[in-house]
ChimeraX commands (.cxc) that place a marker at each C-alpha (Angstrom):
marker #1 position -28.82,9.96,-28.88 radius 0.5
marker #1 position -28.02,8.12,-32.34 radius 0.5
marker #1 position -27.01,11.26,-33.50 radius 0.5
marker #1 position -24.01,11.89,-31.69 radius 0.5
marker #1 position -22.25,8.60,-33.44 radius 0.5
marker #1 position -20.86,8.73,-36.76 radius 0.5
marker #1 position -20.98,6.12,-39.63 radius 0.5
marker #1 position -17.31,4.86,-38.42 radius 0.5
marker #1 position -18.83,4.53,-35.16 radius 0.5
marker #1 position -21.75,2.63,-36.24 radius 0.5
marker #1 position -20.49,0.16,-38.68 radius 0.5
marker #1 position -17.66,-1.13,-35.75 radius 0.5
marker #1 position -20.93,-1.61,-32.92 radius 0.5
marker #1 position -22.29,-3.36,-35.71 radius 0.5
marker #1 position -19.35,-5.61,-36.32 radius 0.5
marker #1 position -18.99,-6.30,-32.85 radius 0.5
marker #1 position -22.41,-6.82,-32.32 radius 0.5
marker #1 position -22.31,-9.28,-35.10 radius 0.5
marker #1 position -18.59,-10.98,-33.42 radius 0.5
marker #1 position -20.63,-11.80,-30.12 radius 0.5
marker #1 position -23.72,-13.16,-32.03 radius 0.5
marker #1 position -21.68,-15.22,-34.43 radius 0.5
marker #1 position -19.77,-16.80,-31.27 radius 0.5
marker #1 position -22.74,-17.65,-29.48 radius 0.5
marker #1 position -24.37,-19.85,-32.62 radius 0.5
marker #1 position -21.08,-21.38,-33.00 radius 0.5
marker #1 position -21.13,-22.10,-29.67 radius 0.5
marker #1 position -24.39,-23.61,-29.21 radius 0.5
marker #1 position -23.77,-25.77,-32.28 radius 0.5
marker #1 position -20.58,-27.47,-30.10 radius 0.5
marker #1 position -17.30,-25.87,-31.86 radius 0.5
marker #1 position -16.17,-23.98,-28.90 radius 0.5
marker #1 position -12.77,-23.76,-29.40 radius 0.5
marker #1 position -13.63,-21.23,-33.03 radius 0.5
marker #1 position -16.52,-19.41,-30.74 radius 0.5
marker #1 position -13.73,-18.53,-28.14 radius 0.5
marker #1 position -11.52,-17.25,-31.26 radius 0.5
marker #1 position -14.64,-15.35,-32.78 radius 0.5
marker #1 position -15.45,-14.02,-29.40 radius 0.5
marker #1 position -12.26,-12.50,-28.43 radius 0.5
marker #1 position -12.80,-10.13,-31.47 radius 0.5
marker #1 position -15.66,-8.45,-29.92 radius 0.5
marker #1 position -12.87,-6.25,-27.71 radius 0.5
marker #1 position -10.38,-5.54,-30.11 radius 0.5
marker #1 position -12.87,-4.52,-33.00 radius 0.5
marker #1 position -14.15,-1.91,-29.86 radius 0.5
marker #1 position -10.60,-0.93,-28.92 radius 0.5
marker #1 position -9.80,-0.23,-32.54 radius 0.5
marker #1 position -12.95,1.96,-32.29 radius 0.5
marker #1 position -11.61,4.22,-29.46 radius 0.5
marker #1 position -8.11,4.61,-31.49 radius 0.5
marker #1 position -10.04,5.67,-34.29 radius 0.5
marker #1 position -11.19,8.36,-31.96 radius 0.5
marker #1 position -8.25,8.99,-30.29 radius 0.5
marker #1 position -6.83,9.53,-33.36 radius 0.5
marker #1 position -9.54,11.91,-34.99 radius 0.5
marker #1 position -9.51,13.85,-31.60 radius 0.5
marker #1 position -5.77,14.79,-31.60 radius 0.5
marker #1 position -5.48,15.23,-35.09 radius 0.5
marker #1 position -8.78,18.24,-34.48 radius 0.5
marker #1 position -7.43,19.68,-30.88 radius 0.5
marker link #1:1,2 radius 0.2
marker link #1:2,3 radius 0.2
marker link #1:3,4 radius 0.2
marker link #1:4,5 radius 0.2
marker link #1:5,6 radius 0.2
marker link #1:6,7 radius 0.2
marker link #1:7,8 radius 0.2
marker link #1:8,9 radius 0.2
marker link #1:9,10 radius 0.2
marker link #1:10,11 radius 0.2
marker link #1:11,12 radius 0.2
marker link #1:12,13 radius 0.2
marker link #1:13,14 radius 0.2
marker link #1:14,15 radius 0.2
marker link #1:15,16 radius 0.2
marker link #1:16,17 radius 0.2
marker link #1:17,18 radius 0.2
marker link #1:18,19 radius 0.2
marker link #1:19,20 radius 0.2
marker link #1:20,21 radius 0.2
marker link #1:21,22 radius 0.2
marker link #1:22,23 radius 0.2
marker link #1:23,24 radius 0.2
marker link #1:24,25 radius 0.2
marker link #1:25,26 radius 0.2
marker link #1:26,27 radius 0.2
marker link #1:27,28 radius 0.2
marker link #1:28,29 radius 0.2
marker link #1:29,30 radius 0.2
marker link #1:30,31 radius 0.2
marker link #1:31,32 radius 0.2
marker link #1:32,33 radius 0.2
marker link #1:33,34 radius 0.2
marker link #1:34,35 radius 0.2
marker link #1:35,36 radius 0.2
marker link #1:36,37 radius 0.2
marker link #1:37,38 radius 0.2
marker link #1:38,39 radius 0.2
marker link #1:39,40 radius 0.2
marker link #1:40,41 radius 0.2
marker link #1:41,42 radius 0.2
marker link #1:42,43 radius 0.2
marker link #1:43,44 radius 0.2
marker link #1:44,45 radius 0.2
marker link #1:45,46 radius 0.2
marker link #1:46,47 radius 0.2
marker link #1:47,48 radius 0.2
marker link #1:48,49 radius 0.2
marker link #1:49,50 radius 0.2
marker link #1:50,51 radius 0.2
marker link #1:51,52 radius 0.2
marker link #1:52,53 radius 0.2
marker link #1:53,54 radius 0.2
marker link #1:54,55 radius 0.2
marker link #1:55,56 radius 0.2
marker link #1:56,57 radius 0.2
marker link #1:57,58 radius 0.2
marker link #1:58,59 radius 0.2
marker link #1:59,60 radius 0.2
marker link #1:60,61 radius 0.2
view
């Protein structure tokens, strides 16, 4: 199933991955107001991911 992703792909679930983790110990630890800020990353680092596609798609059809 892994294979179907490429690097691009990977290193942006990662990031996002690693947005929503960060914002959640920042959280816990009481500064709520940055873990709202890191937190709203988590979307646009996954909509910058589907340009990225949208992008490679039209530039190969």
């Amino acid at each position: 199933m892994l294979k179907k992703f490429t690097t691009t792909d990977k290193l942006l679930f990662v990031a996002a991955f690693l947005s929503l983790f960060f914002s959640e110990a920042i959280y816990f630890q009481g500064q709520k107001v940055a873990a709202i800020f890191i937190g709203i990353w988590v979307p646009s680092i996954l909509c910058f991911g589907i340009y990225l596609k949208l992008i490679g798609n039209s530039k190969n059809g």
